[in-house]
N, C-alpha and C positions, 0 to 999 in steps of 0.2 A: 735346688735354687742356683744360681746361675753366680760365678762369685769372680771378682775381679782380680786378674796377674799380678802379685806384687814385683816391683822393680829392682831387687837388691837380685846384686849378681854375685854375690860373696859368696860362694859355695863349695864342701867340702862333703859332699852326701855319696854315702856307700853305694855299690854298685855290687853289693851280695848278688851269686847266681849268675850275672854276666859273664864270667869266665867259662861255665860250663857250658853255655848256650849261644858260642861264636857269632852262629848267623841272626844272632837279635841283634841288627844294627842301629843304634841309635844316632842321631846327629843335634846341632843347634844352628836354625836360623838365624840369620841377621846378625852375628857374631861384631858386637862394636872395640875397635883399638885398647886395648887394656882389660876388655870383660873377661873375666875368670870363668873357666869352662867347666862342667861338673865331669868327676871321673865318671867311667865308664861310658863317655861320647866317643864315638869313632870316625866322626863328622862336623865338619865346620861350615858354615858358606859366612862370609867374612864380609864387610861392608868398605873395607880401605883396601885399594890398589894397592896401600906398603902394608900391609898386613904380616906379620915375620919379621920387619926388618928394624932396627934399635928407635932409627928414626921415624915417630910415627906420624911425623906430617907428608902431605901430599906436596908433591913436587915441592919442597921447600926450598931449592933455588932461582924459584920463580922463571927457570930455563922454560919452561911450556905457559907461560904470563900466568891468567886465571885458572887454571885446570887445578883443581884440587879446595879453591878459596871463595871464601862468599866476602863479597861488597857491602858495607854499609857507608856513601858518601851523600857529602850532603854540601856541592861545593867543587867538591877535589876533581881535581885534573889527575886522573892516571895515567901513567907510563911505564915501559920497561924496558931502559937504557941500559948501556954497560954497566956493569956494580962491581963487586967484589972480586966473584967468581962467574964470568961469564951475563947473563942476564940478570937484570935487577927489579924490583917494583919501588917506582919514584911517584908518590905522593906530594902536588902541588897545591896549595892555599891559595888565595889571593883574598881572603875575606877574614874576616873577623868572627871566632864565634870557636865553637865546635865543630868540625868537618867530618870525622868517622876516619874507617881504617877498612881493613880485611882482617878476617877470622877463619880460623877452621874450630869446629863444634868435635866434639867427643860427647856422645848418650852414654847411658847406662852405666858410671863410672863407681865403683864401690867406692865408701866412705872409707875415709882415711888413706886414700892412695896418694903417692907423691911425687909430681911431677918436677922435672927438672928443663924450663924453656934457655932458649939463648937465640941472637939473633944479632949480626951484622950491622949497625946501623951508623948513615953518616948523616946528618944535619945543613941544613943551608938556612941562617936566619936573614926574613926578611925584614916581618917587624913583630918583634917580640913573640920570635917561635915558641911553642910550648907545645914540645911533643911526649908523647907520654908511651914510654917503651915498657914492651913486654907485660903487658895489659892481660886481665883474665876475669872474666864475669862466672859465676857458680852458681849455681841454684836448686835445690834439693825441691823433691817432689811437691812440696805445696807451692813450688816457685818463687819460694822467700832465696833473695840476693843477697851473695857474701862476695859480690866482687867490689875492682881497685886495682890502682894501679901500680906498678910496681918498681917505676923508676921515671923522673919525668928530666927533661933537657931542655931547656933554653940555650938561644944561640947557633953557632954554629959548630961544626965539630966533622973532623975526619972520620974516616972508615974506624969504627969502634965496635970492641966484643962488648955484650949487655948479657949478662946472665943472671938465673935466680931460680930458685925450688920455689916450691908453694905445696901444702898439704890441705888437701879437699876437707871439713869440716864433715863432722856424722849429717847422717841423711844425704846425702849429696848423689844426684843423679843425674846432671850434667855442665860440663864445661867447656866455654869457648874461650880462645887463646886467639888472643892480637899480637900481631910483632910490635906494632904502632899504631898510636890514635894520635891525627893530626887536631889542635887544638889553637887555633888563630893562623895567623898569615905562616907562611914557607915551606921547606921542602924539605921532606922525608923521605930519603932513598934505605928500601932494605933487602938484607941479602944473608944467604946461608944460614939460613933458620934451623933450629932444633927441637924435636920435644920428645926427653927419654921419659916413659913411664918406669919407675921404679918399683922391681919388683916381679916387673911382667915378664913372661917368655911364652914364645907361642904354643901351644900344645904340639905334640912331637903324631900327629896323625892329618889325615888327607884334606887339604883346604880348598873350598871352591869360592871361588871369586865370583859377587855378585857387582853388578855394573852400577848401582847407586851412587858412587862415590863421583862417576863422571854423566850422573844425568840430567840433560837438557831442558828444558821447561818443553812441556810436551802441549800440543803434536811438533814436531821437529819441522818446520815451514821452510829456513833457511838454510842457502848454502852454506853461510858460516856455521850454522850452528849444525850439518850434519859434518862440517870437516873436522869441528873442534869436539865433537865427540871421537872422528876418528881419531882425531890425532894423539888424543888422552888415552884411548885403547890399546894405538899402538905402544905407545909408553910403559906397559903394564909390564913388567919383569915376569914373565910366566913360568917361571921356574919353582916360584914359592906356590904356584898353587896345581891342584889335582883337574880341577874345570876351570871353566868361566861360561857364566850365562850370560847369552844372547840378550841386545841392551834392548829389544823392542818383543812384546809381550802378547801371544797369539791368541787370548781371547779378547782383545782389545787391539788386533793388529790395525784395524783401517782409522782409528783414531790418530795414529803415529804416521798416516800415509795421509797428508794434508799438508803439500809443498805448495809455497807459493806457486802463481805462472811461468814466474823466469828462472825456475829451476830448472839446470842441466851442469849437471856434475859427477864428479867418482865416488863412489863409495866399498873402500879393499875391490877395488877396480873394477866394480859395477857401476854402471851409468843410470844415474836414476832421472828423472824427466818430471816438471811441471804438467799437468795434464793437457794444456793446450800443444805443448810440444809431442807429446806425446801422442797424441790425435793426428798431429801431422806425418807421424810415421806410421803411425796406425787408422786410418779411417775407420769412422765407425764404431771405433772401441768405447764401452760401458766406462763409466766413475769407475764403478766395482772393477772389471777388468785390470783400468789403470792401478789400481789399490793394489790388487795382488797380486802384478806384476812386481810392483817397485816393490813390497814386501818382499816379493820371493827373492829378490834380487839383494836386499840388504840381506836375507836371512843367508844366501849362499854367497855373499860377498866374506861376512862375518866369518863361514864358517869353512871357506879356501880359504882366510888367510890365519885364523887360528885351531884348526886341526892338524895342520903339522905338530904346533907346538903345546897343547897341549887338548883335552878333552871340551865340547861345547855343548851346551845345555840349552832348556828353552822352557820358562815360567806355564805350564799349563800345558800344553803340546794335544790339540785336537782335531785342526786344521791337518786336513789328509796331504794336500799336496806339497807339504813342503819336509815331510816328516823325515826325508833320507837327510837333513840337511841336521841333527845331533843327535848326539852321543847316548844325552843321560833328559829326562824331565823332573823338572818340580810340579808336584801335583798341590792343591790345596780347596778342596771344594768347602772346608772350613762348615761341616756337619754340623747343624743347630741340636736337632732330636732326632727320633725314634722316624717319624714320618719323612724329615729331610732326608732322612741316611737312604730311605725304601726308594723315595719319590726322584732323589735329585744325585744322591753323593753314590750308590749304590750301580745305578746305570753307566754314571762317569766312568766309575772305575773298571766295570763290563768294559766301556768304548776305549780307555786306553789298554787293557787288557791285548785286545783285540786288532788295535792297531799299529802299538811300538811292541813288538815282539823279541826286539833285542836289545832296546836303551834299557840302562840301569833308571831304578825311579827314587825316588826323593817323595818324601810326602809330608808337607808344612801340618801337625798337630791343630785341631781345630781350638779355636779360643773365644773369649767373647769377644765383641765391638759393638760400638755404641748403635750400630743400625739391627744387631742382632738380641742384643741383652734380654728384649722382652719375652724370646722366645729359648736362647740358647741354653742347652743340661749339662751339665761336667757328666752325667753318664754317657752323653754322645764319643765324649775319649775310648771309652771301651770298645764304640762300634769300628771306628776310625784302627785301633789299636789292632784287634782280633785279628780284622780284613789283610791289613798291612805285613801283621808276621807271618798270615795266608803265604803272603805273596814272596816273602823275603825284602817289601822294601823297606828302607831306610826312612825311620820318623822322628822329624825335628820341633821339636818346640819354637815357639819366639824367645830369644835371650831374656826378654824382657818378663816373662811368666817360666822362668825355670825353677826360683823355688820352690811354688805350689805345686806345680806341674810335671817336675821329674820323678817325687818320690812315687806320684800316680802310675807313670809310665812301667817304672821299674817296680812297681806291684801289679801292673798288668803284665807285665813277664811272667812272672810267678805265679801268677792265675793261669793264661794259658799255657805253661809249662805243666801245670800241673792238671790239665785239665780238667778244668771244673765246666760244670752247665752252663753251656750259653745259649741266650736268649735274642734274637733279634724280633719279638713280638712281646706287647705286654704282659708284665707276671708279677703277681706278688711276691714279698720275701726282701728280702734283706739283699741288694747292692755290694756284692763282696768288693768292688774298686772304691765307691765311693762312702761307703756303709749307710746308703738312705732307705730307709724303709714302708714299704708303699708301694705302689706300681711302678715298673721298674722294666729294665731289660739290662743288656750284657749279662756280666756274670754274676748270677745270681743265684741264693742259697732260697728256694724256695716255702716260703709259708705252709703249714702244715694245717 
């Protein structure tokens, strides 16, 4: 039966037998700022551009405006004038009421962690400011609220430090952090934010950087929003990580190739084109055509201008003609059963086999999801698993199911290390991954 990831990232689970069998490389997806890595991973793909670094907010000098922060206004006039240090985000009122602020979110965060915020902040009142500094809402799995704020100001006031900890309550699985919530009339200027997670350090092995943290509400139509993804890209210190994946995703490439008309712009110094302009230099050319040009063009834009610096990757990679264009793939055909693996996950990995003969691979751990649950086996892990150490690649879990999921993984080491019977058709007998008894496949101790 099909059973659901639990979320706790607290983990300190033996990795017995991993030493002796170097080339089992395990990794973890989606890796969120402060999640606790289980030993024995030798893979990260991380969700925050500062990933590694003390500070873990996103561009917290508001030097690159928005890139890193989500909006919630209701009212407010934003800006980012001179501040502190260089660029600032100024928060204007002119109403009475509640107006909101900017937030960065942290998932997945273990209970009891302790965070230490601070933040820059000067005041302009106009009438009867009430700004309410270094704010934080928490919410544990059932989405029951322990947030509050955590220092408020009336008035006016200079360039001022605000600082403060705060300790996440048990159960707790996510928290977003305000520098300020504007709350009636005036003006909120802030600057040089901080938030140390206490405790944390980043695991001392290879990090790949996935593009999540600066993505655009999709499909990408405007020229602003294809520059302010570059711009946030190029911002990325590439030094803390081993890849980066490519931020546009190739089984789903011509969903992300739907530019407005009056697009004519660069992109890492490719010229991408609205489709009527682009007819005009091209007569005669297909939708599709246009589509897979301006793809191609973002995917070798991306990757002349980050293959000097470090390795590039690409979510799925089956799309034949652009495939000289990275490194490394993430596979995830996210295997239901016994018939999906034969039908559907089984061919895939024939095709990439076949056609990246030299990219390193990644393979995302199949899980459930609410459009699969009626069908999906936790013995499909076995099938997924076997194939994978076939091959030598690299299989990552969701952070968010590594609990349940890794002690599996590292007993399916131990099964194909030791080679036991495997089965990719049905057989009775006893489930030696999962111990279900019944008809069954992977590896299995068969019925007498």
């Amino acid at each position: 039966m099909p059973i659901l990831g639990l979320q706790s990232s607290s983990l300190n689970i033996s990795s017995q037998g991993m030493i002796k069998y170097p080339r089992r490389e395990l990794g973890v997806w989606n890796v969120g700022r402060g999640t606790a890595v289980p030993e024995g991973a030798s893979w990260i793909v991380a969700t925050c551009a500062d990933y590694g670094k003390p500070n873990q907010l996103t561009n917290p000098g508001f030097e690159l405006e928005f890139l890193g922060w989500r909006l919630t206004a209701h009212g407010l006039n934003v800006s980012f004038p001179t501040g502190y240090v260089g660029k600032s985000l100024l928060l204007t009122s002119n109403v009475l009421g509640y107006q909101g602020g900017v937030f960065q979110y942290f998932p997945d965060i273990p209970p009891n962690t302790t965070f230490h915020f601070k933040a820059m902040v000067k005041t302009v009142d106009v009438e009867s400011l009430k700004a309410v500094i270094l704010y934080r809402d928490v919410y544990d799995a059932e989405k029951n609220w322990y947030g509050g704020h955590l220092t408020v100001i009336q008035g006016s006031s200079d360039w001022t430090l605000y600082e403060t900890s705060f300790t996440t309550p048990d159960k707790i699985t996510d928290v977003y952090v305000y520098p300020a919530l504007v709350n009636n009339r005036g003006d909120v200027q802030i600057d040089e934010t901080s938030l140390i997670i206490e405790g944390w350090q980043p695991p001392r092995i290879p990090v790949i950087l996935n593009w999540y943290a600066f993505r655009p509400s999709l499909p990408i139509r405007t020229q602003e929003a294809l520059t302010e993804l570059e711009q946030g890209l190029k911002s990325i210190t590439t030094d803390n990580f081993w890849g980066i994946i490519s931020p546009v995703c190739e089984e789903i490439y011509r969903t992300h190739i739907d530019f407005n008309d009056d697009v004519d712009t660069t992109w890492f110094g490719e010229r991408l084109l609205g489709y009527p302009k682009y007819l005009e230099e091209n007569p005669g050319a297909t939708q599709r055509a246009w589509q897979e040009e301006m793809y191609l063009r973002m995917i070798r834009g991306f990757y002349n201008y980050f293959s000097p610096l470090t390795k590039v990757g690409i979510t799925w990679g089956i799309v034949n003609f652009i495939k000289q264009h990275y490194d490394f793939l993430i596979l995830y055909p996210y295997t239901e059963n016994l018939e999906y693996w034969l039908q559907q996950s089984k061919p895939y990995l024939s095709a990439v086999e076949e056609q990246f003969l030299k990219q390193k691979k990644f393979w995302i751990l199949t899980r459930i999801w609410d459009y699969n649950k009626e069908n999906w086996e936790r013995e499909a892990i076995a099938l997924e698993m076997k194939n994978c150490l076939d091959r030598n690649i690299v299989i990552m879990p969701y952070s968010s199911t590594l609990e349940e999921v890794w002690p599996l993984m590292l007993k399916a080491i131990q099964l194909y290390n030791s080679q036991v019977t495997y089965f990719e058709n049905y057989i009775y007998g006893k489930n030696l991954l999962t111990d279900y008894i019944g008809k069954t496949y992977g590896w299995v101790q068969v019925s007498e």
